[in-house]
N, C-alpha and C positions, 0 to 999 in steps of 0.2 A: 525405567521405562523399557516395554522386550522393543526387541527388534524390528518390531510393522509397527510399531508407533512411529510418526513422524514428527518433527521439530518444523515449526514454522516461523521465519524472526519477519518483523515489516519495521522496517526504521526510515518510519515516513519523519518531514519537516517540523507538522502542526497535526493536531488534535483532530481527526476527520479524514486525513490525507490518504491511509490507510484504507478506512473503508471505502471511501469515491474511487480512488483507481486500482483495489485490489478486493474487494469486500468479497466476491466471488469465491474464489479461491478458496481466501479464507474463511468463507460458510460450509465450503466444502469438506476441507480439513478438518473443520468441529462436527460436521455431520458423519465424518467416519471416523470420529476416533481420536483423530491427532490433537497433538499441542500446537496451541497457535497462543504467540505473545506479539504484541505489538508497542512500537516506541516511540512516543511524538520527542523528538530532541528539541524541538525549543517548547514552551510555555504556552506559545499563543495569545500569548497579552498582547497583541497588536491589531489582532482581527476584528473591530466594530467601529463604529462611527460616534458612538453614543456611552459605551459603557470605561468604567475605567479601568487599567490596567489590571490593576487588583482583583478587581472585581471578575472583570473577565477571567482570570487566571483560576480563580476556584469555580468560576462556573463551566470551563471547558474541562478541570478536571471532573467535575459532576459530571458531566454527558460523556466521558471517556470512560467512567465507572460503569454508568448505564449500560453502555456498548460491551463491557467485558461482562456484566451478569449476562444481558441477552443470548451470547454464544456461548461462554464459557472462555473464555480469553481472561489471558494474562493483559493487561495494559499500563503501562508505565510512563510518568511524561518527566523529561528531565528539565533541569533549571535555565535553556540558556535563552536571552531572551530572543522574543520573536521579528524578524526581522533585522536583524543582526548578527547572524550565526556567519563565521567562516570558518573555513577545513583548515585549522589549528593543529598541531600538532599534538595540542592536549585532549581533541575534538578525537581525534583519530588512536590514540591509547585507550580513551573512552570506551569507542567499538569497537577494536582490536576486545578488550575484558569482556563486553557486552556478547559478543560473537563467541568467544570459549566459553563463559559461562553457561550460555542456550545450548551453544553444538550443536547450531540448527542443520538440518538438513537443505533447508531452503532459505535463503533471505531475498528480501524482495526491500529495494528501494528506489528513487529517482535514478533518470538519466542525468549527465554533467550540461548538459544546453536546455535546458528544463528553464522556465520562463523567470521563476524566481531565485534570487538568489541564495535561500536558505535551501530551498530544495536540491540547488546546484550543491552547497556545500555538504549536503548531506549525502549525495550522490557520490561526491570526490571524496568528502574521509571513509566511504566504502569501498571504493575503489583501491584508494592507499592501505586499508587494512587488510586488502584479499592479500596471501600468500604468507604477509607476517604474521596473522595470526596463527602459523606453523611455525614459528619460529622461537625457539624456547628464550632468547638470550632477547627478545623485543619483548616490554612489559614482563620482565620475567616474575613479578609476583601471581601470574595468573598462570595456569598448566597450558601452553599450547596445545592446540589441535592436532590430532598426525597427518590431515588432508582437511584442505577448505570444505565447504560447502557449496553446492551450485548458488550462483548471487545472478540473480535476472534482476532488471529496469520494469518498472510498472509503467502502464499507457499513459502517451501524451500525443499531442497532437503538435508538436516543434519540429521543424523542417531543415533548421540552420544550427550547425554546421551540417546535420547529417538527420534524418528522419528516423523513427525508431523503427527498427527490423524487428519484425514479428518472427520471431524461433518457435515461439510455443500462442496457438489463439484457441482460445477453451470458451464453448457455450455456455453461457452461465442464467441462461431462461430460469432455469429450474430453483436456480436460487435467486431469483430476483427480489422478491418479498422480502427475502431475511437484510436483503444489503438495505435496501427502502427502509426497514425498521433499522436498521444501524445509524443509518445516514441521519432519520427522522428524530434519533436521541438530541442530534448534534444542531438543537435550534435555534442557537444565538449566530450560528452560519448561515443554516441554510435558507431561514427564515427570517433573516434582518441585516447579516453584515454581507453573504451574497447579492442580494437582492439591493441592496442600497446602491454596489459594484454597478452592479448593471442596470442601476437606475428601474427596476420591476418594482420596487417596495409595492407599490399600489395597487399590483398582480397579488398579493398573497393572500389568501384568503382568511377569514378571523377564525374562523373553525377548525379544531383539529383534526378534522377527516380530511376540509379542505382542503387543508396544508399540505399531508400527506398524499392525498392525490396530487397536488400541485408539485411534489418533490418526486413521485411518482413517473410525472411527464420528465420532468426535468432529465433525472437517472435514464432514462428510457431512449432518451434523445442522444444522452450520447453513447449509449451502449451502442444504438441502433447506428450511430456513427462508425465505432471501430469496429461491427460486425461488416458494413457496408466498404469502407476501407478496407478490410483483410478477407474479403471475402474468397479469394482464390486460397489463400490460406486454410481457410475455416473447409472450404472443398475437399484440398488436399488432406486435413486431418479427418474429417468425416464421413467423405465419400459423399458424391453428385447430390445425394435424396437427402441426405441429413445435412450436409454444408449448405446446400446451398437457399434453406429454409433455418435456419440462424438467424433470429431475431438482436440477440442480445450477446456481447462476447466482449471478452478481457483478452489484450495481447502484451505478452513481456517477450525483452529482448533476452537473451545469455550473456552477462559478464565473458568476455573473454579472456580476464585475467584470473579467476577461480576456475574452481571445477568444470570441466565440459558436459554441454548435454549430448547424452546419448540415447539409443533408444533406451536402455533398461531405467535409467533415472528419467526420462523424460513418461514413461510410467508409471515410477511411483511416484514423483515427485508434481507431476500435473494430473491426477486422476480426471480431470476434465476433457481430458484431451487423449481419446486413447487410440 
């Protein structure tokens, strides 16, 4: 791959996690060019009300497939199951391989106070793998990296212990559509085990334009949330006339045990945000 190609890793929890809180981003990344792979670590056999384990299991990988023909992504989902995942030691060699094999330029996963617990755990073995993945004598059947890569937190709206700092908030209007069709593959979620959550089921519509409009509002809602939240932010990166007409925006925090942002990576590395 030359050198203005980009590496993007997303090592979200479950099957969808990726596109809801990063999908942006990564439309972006595939619309210039870049490699974007993405990684559910657990299964996702835990998410419905109705279907069974199994079942679920090859159905979220069919809608994880969908989502990687749509853009052109890599998508990968590993064995452990959902709902039960903790930052293991064996969890964390795992990503430690995962991470030198991609040699992404950017990884994007959960913050550690993230409401669920796989998402926590998946947060903390990225954390524990920043810095040893340079380290030849950790996991040494894989070639360490000679420097991390930048590792930012994808949006949450969690307060306790600490609320997530917005380093980097990128308008992502322009890709709205494409994340709504990512999202929309994913409808044993959005369309039955969501909606059960919060008690809507009887909101969904039976048509699949319906739907889509209905997933539509939903994506919209909270865009329209962490644009309205980071707004001063979205200013600062845009200047008064384009910040502060920002509909729609994604905001990650920066690991501060990887790579640092700077300006020069905080431009290639966020082309959203220039």
């Amino acid at each position: 791959m030359s050198d203005d190609k980009l590496r993007l890793l997303v090592l979200g929890a479950h099957p969808d996690d990726a596109e809801v809180h990063a999908g942006g981003l990564m439309a972006m990344y595939r619309q210039l060019g870049h490699s974007v792979k993405i990684v559910s670590v657990t299964n996702g056999a835990a998410g419905h009300h109705q279907r069974t384990p199994d079942e679920l299991t090859e159905i979220r990988r069919g809608e994880a497939a969908a989502v990687a023909r749509l853009i052109g992504a890599e998508y990968e989902i590993w064995e452990y199951p959902d709902g039960e995942l903790q930052s293991t030691l064996e969890l964390r060699r795992r990503i430690i391989r995962e991470i030198r094999g991609v040699a992404p330029d950017l990884v994007l996963t959960h913050r550690t106070n993230d409401y669920h617990p796989d998402h926590r755990a998946v947060g903390q073995a990225v954390q524990d793998a920043s810095f040893t993945v340079t380290v030849p004598l950790i996991v040494p059947d894989t070639t360490a990296l000679r420097k991390d890569p930048l590792i930012a937190y994808m949006t949450d709206s969690f307060t306790k212990p600490n609320p997530l700092t917005a380093d980097v908030v990128i308008d992502i209007e322009d890709q709205f559509e494409t994340i709504v069709d990512m999202v929309h593959c994913h409808r044993s979620q959005v369309y039955e085990w969501l909606p059960y959550l919060d008690g809507t089921s009887d909101q969904v519509p039976q048509s699949e334009a319906g739907q889509r409009e209905f997933l539509a509002q939903w994506l919209a809602t909270r865009f329209t949330s962490t644009a309205d939240r980071f707004h001063q932010e979205l200013i600062g990166t845009y200047g008064q006339q384009h910040g502060s007409q920002v509909r729609f925006a994604e905001a990650y925090e920066i690991s501060e045990y990887a790579t640092k942002l700077d300006e020069s990576n905080r431009d290639r590395l966020f082309p959203g945000a220039p």
